[in-house]
C-alpha positions in Angstrom: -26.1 1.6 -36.3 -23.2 4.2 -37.3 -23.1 7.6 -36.0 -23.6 10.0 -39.0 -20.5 11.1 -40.6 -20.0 14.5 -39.2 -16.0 14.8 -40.0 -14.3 14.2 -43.3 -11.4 11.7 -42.5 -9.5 11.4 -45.1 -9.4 15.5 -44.8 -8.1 14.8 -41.2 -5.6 12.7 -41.4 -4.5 15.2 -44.4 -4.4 18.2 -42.2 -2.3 16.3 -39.6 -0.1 15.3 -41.9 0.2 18.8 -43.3 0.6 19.9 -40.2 3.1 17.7 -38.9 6.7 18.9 -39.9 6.0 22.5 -38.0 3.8 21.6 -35.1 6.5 22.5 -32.4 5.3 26.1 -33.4 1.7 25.6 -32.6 1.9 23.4 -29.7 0.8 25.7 -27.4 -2.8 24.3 -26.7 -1.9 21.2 -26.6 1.2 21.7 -24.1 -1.4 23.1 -21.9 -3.8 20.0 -22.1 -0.7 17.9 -21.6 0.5 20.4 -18.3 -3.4 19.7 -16.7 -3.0 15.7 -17.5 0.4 15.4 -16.1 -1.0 17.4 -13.2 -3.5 15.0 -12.9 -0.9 12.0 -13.1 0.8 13.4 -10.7 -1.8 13.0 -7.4 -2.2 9.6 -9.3 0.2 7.2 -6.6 0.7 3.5 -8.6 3.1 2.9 -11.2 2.0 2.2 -14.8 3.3 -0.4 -17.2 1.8 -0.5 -20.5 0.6 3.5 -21.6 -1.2 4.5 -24.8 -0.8 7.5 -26.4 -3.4 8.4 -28.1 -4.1 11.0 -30.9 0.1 11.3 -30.5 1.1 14.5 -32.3 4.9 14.8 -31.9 5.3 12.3 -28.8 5.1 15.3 -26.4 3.6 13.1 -23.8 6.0 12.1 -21.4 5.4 8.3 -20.1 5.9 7.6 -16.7 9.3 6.4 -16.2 9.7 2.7 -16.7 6.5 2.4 -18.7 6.1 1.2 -22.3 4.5 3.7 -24.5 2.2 3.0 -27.8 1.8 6.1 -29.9 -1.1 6.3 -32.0 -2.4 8.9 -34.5 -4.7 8.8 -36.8 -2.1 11.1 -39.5 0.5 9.1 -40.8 3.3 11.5 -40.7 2.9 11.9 -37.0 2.7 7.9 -36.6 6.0 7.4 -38.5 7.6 10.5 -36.8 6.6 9.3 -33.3 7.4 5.6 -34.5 4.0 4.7 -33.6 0.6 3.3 -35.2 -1.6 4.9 -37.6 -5.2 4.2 -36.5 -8.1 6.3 -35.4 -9.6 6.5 -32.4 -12.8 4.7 -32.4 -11.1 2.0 -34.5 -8.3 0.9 -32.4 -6.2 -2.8 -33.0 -5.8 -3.1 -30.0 -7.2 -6.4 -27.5 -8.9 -5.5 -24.7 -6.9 -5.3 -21.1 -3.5 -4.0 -23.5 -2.9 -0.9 -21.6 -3.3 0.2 -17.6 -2.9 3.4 -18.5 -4.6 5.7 -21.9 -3.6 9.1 -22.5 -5.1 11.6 -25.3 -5.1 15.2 -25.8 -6.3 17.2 -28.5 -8.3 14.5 -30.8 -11.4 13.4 -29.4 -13.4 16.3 -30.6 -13.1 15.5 -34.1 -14.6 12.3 -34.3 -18.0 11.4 -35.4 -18.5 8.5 -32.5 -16.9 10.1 -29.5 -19.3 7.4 -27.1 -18.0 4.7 -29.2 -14.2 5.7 -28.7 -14.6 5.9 -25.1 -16.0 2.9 -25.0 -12.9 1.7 -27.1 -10.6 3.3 -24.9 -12.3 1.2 -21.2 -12.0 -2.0 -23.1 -8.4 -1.8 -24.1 -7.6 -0.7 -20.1 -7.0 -3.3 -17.5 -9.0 -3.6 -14.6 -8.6 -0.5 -12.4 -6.6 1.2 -15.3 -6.9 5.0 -15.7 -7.9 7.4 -18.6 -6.7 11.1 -18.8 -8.0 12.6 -21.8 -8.5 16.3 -23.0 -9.9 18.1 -25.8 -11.5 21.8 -26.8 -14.6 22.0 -25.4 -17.6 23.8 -25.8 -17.4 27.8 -24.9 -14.0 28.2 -27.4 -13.7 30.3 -30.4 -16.6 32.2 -28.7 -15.3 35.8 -31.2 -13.9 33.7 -34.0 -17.7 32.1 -34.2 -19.5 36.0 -33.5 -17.3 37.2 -36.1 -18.6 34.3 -38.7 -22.4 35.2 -38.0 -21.4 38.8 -38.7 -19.4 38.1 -42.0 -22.0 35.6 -43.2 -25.2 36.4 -41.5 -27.6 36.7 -44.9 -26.0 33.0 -45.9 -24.6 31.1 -41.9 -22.7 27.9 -43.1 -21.1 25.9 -40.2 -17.5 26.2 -40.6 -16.4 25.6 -37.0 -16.7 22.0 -35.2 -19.6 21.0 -32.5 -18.5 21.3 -29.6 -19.0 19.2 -26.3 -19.3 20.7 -23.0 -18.0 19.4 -19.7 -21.4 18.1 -18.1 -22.1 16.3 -21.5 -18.8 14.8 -21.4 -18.9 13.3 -18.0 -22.3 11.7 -19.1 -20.2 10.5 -22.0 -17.8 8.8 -19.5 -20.4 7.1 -17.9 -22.3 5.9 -20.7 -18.9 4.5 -22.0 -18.6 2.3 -18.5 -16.0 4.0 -16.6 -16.0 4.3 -13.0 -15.1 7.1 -10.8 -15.8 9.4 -13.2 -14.5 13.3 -13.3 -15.2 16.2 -16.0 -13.8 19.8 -15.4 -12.7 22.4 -18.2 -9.8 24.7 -17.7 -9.6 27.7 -19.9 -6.7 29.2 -22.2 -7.1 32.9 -23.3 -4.7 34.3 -26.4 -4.3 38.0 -27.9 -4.6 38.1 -32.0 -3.4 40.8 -33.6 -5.7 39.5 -36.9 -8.0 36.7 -37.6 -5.5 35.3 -40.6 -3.0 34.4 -37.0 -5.9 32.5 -35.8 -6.2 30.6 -39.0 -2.7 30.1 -39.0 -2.7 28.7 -35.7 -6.0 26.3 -36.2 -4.1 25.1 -39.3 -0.6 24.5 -37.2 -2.3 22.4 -34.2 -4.2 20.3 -37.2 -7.6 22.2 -35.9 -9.0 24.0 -39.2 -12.5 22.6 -40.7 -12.1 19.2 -41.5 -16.0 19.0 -41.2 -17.9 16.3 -43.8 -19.8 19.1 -45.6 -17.4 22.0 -46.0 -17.6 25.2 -48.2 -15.4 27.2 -49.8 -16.1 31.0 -48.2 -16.3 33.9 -50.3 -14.0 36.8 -50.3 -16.8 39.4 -49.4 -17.8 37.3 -46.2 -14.1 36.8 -45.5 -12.9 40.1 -45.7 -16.8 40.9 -43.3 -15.6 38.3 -40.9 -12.1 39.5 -40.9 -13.5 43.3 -39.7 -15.9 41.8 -37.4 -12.9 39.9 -35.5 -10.9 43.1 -35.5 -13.8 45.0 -34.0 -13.2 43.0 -30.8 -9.9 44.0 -29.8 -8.8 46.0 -27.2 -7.4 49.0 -26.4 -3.8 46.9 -27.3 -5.0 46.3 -30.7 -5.4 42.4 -30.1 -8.8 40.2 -30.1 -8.7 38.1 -27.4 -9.9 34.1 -28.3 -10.8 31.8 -25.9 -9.9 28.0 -26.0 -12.0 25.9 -23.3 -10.3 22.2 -22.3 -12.3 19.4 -21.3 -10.5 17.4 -19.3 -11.7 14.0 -18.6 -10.8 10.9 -15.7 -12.0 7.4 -15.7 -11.0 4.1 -14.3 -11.7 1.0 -15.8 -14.2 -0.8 -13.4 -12.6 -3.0 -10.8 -13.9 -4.5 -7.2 -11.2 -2.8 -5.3 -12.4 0.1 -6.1 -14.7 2.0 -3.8 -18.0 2.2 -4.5 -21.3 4.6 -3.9 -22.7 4.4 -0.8 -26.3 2.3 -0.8 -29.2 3.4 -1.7 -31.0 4.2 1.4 -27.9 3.7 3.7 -28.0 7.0 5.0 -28.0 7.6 8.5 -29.5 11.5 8.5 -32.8 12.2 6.6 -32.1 15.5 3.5 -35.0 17.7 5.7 -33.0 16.8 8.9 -29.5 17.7 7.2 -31.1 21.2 5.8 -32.5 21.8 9.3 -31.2 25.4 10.6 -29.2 25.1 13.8 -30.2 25.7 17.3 
């Protein structure tokens, strides 16, 4: 059964495109997801041979040294520019056990079948291979969405993406089959001296409505949303927007790894633990 088509892809993969020759200037949330996944990589302490790159932007993921890197993206002009692939996510041409190590920031919330591209991404890892992945998560755009409800409120039309949050997305990671599983979210907080920055921005990092059943807004409700925004600011004139990151971290299962303890192997009973001293 297919997962109802919630994003438009063809208007995707033009936004990235469009987007691609000035990215470099709106980088900034994605530098951040890349900062917490190389942080991440970091405590990480085996070598990696085969990396994908997933969802590649500019190529601003740096591979661990020695490995070789596949860049995909699902925009072409990013996967000519990072001499990569153009696929998307939850389609990938790739066998399974190609890579021991996946990478992806900043695309996994625009897909319709998020479950199925993490499924995707555990089959093309080797045994005990690692996924880092990050994407904005429920809890962003919290004023940008207020200012919406106030500039359209007698007519609402969903203009901004759903949005997954962090306990549904380590569900996600354990539906897909991954092992050791780990969700956290991080946040990212940015002054706007106007909404038409914002929209700037969203349209810069390839992150404006690309959504399957869009609408053209009006001028009034613009012009209601844009007043509602700047009602928010602070005493510095600026509206502060929040971005949330999910990050996630799985390993494709292997029998090295370890492993819950049993079921019923505990040595000290929960009203024994909870037991006040003395």
């Amino acid at each position: 059964m297919n997962a109802p088509a919630i994003f438009d892809r063809a208007a995707r993969r033009r936004r990235r495109d469009r987007a691609a020759s000035h990215f470099a200037e709106y980088d900034f949330l994605r530098a951040a997801m890349l900062d917490g996944i190389a942080e991440r990589l970091g405590s990480v302490k085996r070598s990696f041979e085969a990396v994908l790159d997933l969802g590649c932007f500019d190529a601003g993921f740096a591979a661990p040294p020695g490995a070789r890197v596949v860049r995909v993206d699902p925009g072409f002009a990013f996967a000519r520019a990072a001499r990569g692939v153009q696929a998307d996510e939850d389609h990938l041409p790739f066998a399974d056990a190609s890579f021991d190590l996946v990478v992806s920031a900043g695309v996994l919330d625009q897909l319709d079948d998020l479950p199925g591209a993490l499924t995707l991404i555990r089959r093309v890892l080797r045994p005990d291979g690692l996924f880092l992945g990050a994407f904005t998560g429920a809890g962003s755009l919290p004023r940008l969405r207020a200012a919406l409800r106030a500039g359209e409120a007698e007519r609402p039309v969903a203009r901004l993406h759903p949005q997954v949050d962090v306990r549904s997305a380590g569900d996600l990671l354990m539906r897909a089959g991954f092992a050791l599983p780990v969700a956290d979210i991080e946040t990212l907080d940015v002054g706007y001296r106007d909404i038409g920055r914002l929209m700037d921005d969203l349209r810069g990092m390839a992150a404006s409505n690309v959504l399957a059943d869009r609408r053209a807004i009006t001028r009034t409700a613009l012009a209601a949303t844009a007043a509602a925004f700047a009602a928010d600011a602070g005493d510095n004139g600026r509206t502060v927007e929040r971005f949330g990151i999910v990050f996630l971290t799985g390993w494709a299962p292997d029998p090295s790894q370890p492993l819950p303890a049993r079921r019923g192997s505990a040595t000290t009973s929960l009203a024994q633990a909870l037991k006040p001293p003395g």
